[in-house]
C-alpha positions as CSV (number, residue, x, y, z in Angstrom):
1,X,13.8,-14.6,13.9
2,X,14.5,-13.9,17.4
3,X,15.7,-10.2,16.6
4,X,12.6,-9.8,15.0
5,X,10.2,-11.0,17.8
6,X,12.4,-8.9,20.4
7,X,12.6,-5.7,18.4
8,X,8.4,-6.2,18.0
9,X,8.2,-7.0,22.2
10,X,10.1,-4.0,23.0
11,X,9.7,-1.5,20.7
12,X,5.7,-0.2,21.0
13,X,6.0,2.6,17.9
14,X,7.3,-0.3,15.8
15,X,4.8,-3.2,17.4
16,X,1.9,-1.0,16.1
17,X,3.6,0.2,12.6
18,X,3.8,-3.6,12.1
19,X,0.6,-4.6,12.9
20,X,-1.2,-2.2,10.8
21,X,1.1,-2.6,7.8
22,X,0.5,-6.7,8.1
23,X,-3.7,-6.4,7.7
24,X,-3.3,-3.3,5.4
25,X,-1.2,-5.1,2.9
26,X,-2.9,-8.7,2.7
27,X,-6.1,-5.9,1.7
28,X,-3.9,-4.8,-0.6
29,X,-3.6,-8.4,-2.2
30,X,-6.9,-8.7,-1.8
31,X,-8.1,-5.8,-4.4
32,X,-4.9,-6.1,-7.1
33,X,-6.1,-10.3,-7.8
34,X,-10.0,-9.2,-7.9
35,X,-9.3,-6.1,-10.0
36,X,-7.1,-8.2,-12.4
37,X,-8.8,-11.3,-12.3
38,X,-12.5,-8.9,-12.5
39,X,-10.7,-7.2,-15.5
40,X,-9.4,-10.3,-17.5
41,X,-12.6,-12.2,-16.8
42,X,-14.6,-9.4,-18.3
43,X,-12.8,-8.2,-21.4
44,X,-10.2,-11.1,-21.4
45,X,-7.4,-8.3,-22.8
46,X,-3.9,-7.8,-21.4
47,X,-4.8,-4.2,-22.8
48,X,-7.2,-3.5,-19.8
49,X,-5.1,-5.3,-17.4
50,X,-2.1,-3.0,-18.2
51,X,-4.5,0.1,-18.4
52,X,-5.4,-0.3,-15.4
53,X,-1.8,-0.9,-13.9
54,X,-1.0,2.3,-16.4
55,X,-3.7,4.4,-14.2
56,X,-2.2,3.2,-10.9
57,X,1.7,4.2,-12.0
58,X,0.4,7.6,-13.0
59,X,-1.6,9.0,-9.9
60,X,1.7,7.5,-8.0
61,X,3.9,9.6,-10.7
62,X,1.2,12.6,-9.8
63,X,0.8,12.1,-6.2
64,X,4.8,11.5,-5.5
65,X,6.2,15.2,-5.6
66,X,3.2,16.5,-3.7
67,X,3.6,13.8,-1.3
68,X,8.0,14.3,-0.6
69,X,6.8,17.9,0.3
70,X,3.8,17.5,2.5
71,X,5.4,14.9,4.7
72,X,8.7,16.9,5.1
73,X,6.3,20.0,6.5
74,X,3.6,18.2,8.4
75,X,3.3,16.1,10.9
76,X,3.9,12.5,8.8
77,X,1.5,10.5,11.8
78,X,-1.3,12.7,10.6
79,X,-0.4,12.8,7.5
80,X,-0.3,8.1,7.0
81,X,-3.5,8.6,8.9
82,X,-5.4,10.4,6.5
83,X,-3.9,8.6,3.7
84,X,-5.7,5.4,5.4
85,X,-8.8,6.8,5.8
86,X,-9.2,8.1,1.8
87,X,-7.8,5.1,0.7
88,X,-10.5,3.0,2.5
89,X,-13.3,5.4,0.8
90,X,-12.1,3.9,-2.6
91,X,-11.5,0.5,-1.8
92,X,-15.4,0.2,-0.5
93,X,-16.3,1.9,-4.0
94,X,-14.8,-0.9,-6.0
95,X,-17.7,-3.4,-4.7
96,X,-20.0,-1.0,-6.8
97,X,-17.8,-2.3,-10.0
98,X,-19.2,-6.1,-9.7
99,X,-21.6,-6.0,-11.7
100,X,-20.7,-3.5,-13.8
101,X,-16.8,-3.8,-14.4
102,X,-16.2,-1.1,-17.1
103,X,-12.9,-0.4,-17.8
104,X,-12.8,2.9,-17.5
105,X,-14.8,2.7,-13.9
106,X,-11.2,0.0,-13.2
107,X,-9.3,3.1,-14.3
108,X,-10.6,5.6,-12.6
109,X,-11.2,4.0,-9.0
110,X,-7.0,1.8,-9.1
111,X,-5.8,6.2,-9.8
112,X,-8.1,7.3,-7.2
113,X,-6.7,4.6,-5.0
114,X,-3.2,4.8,-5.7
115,X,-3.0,8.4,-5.6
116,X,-3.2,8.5,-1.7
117,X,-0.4,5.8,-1.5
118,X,2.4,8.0,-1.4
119,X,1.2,9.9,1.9
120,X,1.9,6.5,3.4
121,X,4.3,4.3,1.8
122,X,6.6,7.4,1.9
123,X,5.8,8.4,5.3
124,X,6.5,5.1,6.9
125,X,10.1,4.9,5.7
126,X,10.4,8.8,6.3
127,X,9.4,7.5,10.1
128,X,11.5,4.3,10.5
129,X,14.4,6.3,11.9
130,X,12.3,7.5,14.4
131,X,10.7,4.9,16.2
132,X,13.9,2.3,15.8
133,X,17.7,3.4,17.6
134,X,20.6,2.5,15.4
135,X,21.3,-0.7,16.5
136,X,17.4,-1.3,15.6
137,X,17.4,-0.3,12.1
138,X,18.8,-2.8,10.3
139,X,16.0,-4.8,11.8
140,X,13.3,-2.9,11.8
141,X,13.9,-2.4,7.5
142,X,14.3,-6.1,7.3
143,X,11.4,-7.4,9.1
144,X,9.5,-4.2,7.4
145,X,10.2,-5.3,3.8
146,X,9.7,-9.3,4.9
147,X,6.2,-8.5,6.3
148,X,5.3,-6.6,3.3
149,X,6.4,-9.7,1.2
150,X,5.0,-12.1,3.6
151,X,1.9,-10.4,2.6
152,X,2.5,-11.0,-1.2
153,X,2.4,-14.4,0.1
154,X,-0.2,-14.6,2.0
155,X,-2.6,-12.3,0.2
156,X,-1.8,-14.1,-3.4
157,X,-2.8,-17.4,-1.7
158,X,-5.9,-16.2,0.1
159,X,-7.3,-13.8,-2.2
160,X,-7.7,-16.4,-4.9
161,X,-8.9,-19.2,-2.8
162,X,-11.5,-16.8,-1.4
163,X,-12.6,-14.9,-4.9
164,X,-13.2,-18.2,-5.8
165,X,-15.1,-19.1,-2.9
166,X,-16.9,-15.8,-2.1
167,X,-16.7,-13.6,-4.9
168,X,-15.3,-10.2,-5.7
169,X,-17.6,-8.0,-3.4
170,X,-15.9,-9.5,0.0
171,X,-12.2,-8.9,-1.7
172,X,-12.9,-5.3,-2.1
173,X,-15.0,-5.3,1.8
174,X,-11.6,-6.5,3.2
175,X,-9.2,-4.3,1.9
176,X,-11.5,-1.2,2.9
177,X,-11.5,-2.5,6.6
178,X,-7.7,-3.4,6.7
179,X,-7.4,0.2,5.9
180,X,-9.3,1.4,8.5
181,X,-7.5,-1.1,10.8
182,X,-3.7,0.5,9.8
183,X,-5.1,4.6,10.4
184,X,-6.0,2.9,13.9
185,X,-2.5,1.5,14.5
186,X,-0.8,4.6,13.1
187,X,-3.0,6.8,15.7
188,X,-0.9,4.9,18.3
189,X,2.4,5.8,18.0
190,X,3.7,8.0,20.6
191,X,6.6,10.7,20.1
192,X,8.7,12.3,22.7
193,X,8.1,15.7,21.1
194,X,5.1,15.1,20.5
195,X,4.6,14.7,17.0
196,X,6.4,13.1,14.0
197,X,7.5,16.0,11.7
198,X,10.7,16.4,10.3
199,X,13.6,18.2,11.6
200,X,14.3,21.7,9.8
201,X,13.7,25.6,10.1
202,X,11.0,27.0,10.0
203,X,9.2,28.0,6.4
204,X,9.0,31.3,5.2
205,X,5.9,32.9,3.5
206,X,7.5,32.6,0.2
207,X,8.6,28.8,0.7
208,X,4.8,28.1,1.3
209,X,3.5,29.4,-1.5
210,X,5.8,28.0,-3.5
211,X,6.3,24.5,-2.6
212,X,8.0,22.9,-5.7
213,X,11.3,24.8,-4.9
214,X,11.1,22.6,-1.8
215,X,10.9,19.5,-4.1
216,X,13.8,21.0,-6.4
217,X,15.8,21.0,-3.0
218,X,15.0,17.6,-2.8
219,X,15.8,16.9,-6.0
220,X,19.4,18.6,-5.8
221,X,20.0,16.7,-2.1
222,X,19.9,13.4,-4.3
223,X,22.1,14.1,-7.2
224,X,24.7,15.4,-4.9
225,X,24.9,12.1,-3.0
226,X,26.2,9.6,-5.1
227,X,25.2,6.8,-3.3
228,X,21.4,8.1,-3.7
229,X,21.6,8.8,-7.0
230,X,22.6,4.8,-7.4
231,X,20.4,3.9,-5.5
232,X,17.6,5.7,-7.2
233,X,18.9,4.5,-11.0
234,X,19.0,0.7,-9.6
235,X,15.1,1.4,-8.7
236,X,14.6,2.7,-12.4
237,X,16.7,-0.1,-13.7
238,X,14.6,-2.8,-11.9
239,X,11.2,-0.9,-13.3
240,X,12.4,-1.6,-16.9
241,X,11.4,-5.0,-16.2
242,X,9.8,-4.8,-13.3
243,X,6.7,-2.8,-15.0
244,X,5.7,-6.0,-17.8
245,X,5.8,-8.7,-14.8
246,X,2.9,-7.0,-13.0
247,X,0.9,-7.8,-16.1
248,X,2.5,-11.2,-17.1
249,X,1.6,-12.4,-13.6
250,X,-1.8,-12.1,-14.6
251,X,-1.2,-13.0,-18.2
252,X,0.3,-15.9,-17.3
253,X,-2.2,-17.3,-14.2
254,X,-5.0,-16.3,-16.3
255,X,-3.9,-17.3,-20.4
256,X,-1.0,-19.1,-20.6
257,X,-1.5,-21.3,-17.9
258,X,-5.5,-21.2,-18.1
259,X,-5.9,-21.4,-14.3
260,X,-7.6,-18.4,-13.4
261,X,-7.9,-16.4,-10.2
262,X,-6.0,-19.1,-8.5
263,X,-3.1,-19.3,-10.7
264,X,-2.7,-15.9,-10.6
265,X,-2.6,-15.7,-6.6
266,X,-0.2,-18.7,-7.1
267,X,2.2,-16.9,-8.8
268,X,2.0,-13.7,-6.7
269,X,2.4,-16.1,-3.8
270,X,5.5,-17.8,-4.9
271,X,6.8,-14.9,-6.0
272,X,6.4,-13.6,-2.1
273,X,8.0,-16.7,-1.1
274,X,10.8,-15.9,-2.9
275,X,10.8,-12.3,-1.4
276,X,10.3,-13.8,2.4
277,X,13.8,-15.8,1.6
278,X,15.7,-13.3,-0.3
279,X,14.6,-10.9,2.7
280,X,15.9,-13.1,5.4
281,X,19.4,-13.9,3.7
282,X,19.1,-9.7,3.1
283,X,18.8,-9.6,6.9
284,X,21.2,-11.7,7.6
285,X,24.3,-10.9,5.0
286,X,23.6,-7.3,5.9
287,X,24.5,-7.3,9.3
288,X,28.0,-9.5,8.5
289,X,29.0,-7.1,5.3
290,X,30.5,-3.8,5.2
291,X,29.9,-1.3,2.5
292,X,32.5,-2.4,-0.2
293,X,30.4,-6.0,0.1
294,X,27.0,-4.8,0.2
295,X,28.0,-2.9,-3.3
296,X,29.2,-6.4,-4.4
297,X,26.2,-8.5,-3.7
298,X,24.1,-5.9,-5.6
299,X,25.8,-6.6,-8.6
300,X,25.0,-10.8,-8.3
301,X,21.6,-9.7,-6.7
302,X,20.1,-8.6,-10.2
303,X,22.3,-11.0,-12.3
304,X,20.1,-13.9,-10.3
305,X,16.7,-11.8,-10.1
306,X,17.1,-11.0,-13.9
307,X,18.4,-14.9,-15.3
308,X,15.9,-16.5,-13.0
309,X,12.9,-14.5,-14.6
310,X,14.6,-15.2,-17.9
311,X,13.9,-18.8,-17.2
312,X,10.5,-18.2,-15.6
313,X,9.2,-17.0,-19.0
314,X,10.3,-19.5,-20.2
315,X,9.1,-22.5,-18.3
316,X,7.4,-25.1,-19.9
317,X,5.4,-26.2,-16.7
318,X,3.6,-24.3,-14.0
319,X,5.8,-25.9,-11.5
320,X,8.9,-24.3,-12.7
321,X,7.2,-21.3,-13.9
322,X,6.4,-20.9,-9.7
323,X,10.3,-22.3,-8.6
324,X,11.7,-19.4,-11.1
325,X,9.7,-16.6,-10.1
326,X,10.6,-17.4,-6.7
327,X,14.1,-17.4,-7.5
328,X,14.2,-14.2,-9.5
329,X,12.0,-12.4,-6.5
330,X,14.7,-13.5,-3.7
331,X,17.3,-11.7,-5.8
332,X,15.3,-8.7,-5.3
333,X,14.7,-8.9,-2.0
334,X,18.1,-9.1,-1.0
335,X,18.7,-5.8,-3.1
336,X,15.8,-4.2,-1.7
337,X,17.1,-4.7,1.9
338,X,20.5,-3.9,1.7
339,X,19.9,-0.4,-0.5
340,X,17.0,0.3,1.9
341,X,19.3,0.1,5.6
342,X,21.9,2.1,3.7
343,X,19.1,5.1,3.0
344,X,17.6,4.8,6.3
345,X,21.5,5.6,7.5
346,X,22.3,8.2,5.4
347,X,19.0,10.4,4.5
348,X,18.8,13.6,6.4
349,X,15.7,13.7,8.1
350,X,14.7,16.4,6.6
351,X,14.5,15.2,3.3
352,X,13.4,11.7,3.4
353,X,9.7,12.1,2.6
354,X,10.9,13.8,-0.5
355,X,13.9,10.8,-1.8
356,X,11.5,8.3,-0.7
357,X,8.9,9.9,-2.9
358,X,10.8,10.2,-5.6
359,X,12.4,6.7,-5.6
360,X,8.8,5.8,-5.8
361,X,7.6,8.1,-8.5
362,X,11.0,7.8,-10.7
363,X,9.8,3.5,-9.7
364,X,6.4,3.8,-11.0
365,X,7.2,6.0,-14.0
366,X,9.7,3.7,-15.6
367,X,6.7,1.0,-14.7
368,X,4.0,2.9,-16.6
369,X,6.5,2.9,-19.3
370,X,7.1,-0.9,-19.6
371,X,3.7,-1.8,-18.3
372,X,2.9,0.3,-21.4
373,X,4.7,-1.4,-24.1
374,X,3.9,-5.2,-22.5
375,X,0.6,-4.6,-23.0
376,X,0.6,-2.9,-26.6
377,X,3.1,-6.0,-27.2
378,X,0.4,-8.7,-25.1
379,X,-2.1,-8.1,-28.3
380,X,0.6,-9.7,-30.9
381,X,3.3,-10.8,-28.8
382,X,3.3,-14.3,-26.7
383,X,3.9,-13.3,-23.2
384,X,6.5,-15.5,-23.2
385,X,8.5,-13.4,-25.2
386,X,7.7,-10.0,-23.3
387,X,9.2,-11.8,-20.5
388,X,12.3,-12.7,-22.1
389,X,12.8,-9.5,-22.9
390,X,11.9,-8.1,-19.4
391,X,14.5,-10.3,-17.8
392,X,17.2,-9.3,-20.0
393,X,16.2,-5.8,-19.3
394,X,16.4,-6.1,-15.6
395,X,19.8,-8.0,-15.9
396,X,21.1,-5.1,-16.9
397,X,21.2,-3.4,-13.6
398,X,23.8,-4.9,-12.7
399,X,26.1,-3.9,-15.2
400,X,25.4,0.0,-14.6
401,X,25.9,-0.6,-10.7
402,X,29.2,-3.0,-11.2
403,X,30.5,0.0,-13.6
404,X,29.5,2.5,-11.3
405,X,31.3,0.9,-8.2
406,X,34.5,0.0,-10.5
407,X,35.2,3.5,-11.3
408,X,34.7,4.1,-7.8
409,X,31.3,6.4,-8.0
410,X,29.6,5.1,-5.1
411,X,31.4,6.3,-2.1
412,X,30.2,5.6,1.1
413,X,28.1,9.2,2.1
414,X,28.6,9.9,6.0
415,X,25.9,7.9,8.6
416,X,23.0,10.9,8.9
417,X,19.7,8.8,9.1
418,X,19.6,8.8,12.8
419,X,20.1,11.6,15.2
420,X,20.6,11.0,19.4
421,X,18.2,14.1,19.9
422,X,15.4,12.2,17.6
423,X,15.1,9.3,18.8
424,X,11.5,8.6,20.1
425,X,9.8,6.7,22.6
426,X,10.5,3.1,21.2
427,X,11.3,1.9,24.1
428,X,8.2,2.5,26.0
429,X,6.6,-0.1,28.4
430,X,4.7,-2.9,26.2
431,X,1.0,-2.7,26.4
C-alpha cells in the first residue's frame, strides 16, 4: 500500500488517470446492475439479459479494430476524452428506458454505449508507459487493475443498495456524471512533447486512406511475438467461460437465489473482493518473480480461478456461492496483473493501441460466443449446470499455457514498453 499512495503523491499524470478511472468505473457498476436487474424485472428471461450482454460484446468486437488504429495515429489524450464525453450522452439516455424498458431500446442504447469503450479502455493502457518510469510500472498496472476491481466492489454493493432505495433513474444520472468527471481528469495530464501520440513515422497518403493495413500490421506484430500471442489466447481462453458468468451473476442474484437487485450487487461485490486480493498478492508476487515464475503461477492461477467457480455453481448456500466466486475471481486477478506488467514492458509504443484493442475485441468475441450459448442454454438448462460447464471451460487455460511454456514457446521478448526519450512529466510538482 505504501507504493501505491507514493506513486499517486508523486506522480500528477497518474494521480489524475486514477481519480477519473475510480468515479468513472463505480458509474459503470452503477448502469450494468440497473440494466440487468431493469431487464430481468421486466421480462424475467436470461434470454434478454444475455441479449443485451450479446449487444455490448459486439459494438466492442466492431469498435476494437477502428479503435487500435485511431489511437496509434492521434493524439490518445484527445482521443479518451472524447470517448468520455459520447459515452456520457448514452448513459443519460438510459433514464428514458424506466418506464418503458423494451428490449430492444436495452439493446440498442448497452451497443451504443459500449461502442465508445475501446477509445478509452485501450487508450489508457496504450498511455501507462507514458506517465509511469520503469521502476513505476509494475505499480502503476497493479494499483490500475486493483482500482478497477475495487470498483466491482464498491459499485456492486452500492448500486443495489441504492436501486433499491432510489430507483433506476439516479443509477443511470450517476454513471452519466462519472463520465463527465473522467474526460475532466483526462484533460489534465500534461506531456513533455506536448501531446500523447504514439511514436512512429509519419503516414503516407495511401496509409490514410487505407487504415486496415495499419491494423493487419498490428495484427502481424502479435503473431510474431510469441509471448503476445499467449497472452492474447489466455484472454480468449478465459472468455470461454468468462462470457456465461456475466449472465449467471445475474441469473443467480436474481432466480436461483431469489434476492434481487441486491444479490446480484452481492455477488458482483464479492467477486471484486476476490479481484482486490488476487490483485494485491499479483502486485506483490510480481515484483519477487522472474519470467520463468511468472509463466508458472499462470498455470495454478486458472487451475484455482476455474475449480473455485466449479464449486461456486455449485454451492448449495449463498454464503459459499459469495466465498467461491471470490476465490475463483482472485485467481484471475493475479493473471491479469502479471500478463498485463509483461505487455506494458514489451509492446512497442507504436503499436499498443492496436494489441490492446485486439486483446479486447478477440476478449469480447469469444464472450458474445459463450454469453450466447448460456443464454440459449438458461431457457432449459439450470444455471447451475452452465456454470459447471463454464468452470471446466476456463480450467482449461491452463493446460494450453503449461503446454505452451513446456515446449518452450513463450520466450521472454526483449523489454520495449518504455523508452528514456518518452517518458513524460510524471514527476511534476503535486498540485
Amino acid at each position: 500500500m505504501t507504493a501505491f499512495a507514493e506513486l499517486l503523491r508523486r506522480n500528477r499524470n497518474y494521480r489524475y488517470t486514477w481519480l477519473g478511472q475510480v468515479v468513472s468505473e463505480v458509474g459503470d457498476h452503477f448502469n450494468n446492475v440497473a440494466v440487468f436487474s431493469l431487464a430481468l424485472a421486466a421480462t424475467r428471461s436470461g434470454l434478454v439479459v444475455s441479449g443485451i450482454m450479446l449487444a455490448r460484446a459486439a459494438a466492442v468486437i466492431l469498435a476494437g479494430p477502428l479503435a487500435g488504429v485511431v489511437l496509434d495515429r492521434l493524439d490518445r489524450k484527445r482521443v479518451m476524452i472524447a470517448s468520455d464525453l459520447v459515452r456520457a450522452g448514452f448513459a443519460a439516455a438510459f433514464i428514458l428506458l424506466v418506464r418503458r424498458p423494451e428490449p430492444w431500446l436495452l439493446y440498442l442504447l448497452s451497443g451504443l454505449l459500449m461502442f465508445a469503450s475501446p477509445f478509452f479502455t485501450s487508450g489508457r493502457a496504450s498511455l501507462l508507459p507514458s506517465i509511469a518510469s520503469r521502476e513505476e510500472l509494475h505499480t502503476a498496472n497493479s494499483l490500475t487493475q486493483a482500482t478497477q476491481w475495487t470498483t466491482v466492489t464498491l459499485g456492486g454493493f452500492l448500486a443495489g443498495a441504492a436501486i433499491m432505495q432510489f430507483g433506476y433513474q439516479w443509477a443511470f444520472f450517476l454513471n452519466a456524471v462519472s463520465f463527465l468527471y473522467s474526460a475532466w481528469s483526462i484533460s489534465r495530464l500534461r506531456a513533455a512533447a506536448g501531446h500523447f501520440r504514439a511514436q512512429r513515422v509519419a503516414l503516407t497518403e495511401a496509409e490514410v486512406a487505407r487504415p486496415w493495413r495499419d491494423y493487419a500490421a498490428g495484427l502481424r506484430y502479435m503473431r510474431a511475438t510469441p509471448l503476445i500471442l499467449g497472452i492474447a489466447v489466455v484472454h480468449i481462453g478465459w472468455a470461454s467461460g468468462g462470457g456465461a458468468a456475466q449472465i449467471l451473476f445475474s441469473l443467480f442474484g436474481e432466480l436461483v437465489f431469489d434476492r434481487g437487485a441486491v444479490g446480484i450487487g452481492t455477488i458482483w461485490g464479492f467477486a471484486g473482493i476476490g479481484l482486490l486480493v488476487g490483485a494485491a498478492f499479483g502486485h506483490w508476487f510480481g515484483q519477487r518473480t522472474g519470467f520463468t515464475g511468472y509463466k508458472r503461477a499462470i498455470v495454478a492461477c486458472y487451475v484455482v480461478h476455474g475449480g473455485a467457480y466449479v464449486l461456486f455453481s455449485q454451492a448449495p448456500s449463498f454464503g459459499l456461492a459469495l466465498l467461491f466466486i471470490a476465490l475463483s475471481r482472485a485467481g484471475v486477478a493475479v493473471s491479469s496483473v502479471l500478463n498485463m506488467s509483461q505487455l506494458l514492458r514489451h509492446v512497442s509504443d507504436a503499436y499498443r493501441g492496436r494489441v490492446f484493442s485486439t486483446m479486447e475485441s478477440l476478449t469480447w468475441a469469444t464472450m458474445m460466443l459463450s454469453m450466447l450459448a448460456a443464454g440459449l442454454a438458461s431457457q432449459t438448462v439450470s444455471p447451475r449446470v452452465i456454470g459447471l460447464w463454464s468452470g471446466v471451460l476456463s480450467s482449461l487455460t491452463a493446460l494450453y499455457w503449461g503446454l505452451l511454456d513446456w515446449r518452450g514457446r513463450l520466450p521472454e521478448p526483449p523489454a520495449v514498453g518504455v523508452a528514456p526519450d518518452e517518458l513524460e512529466v510524471h514527476g511534476a510538482p503535486t498540485v
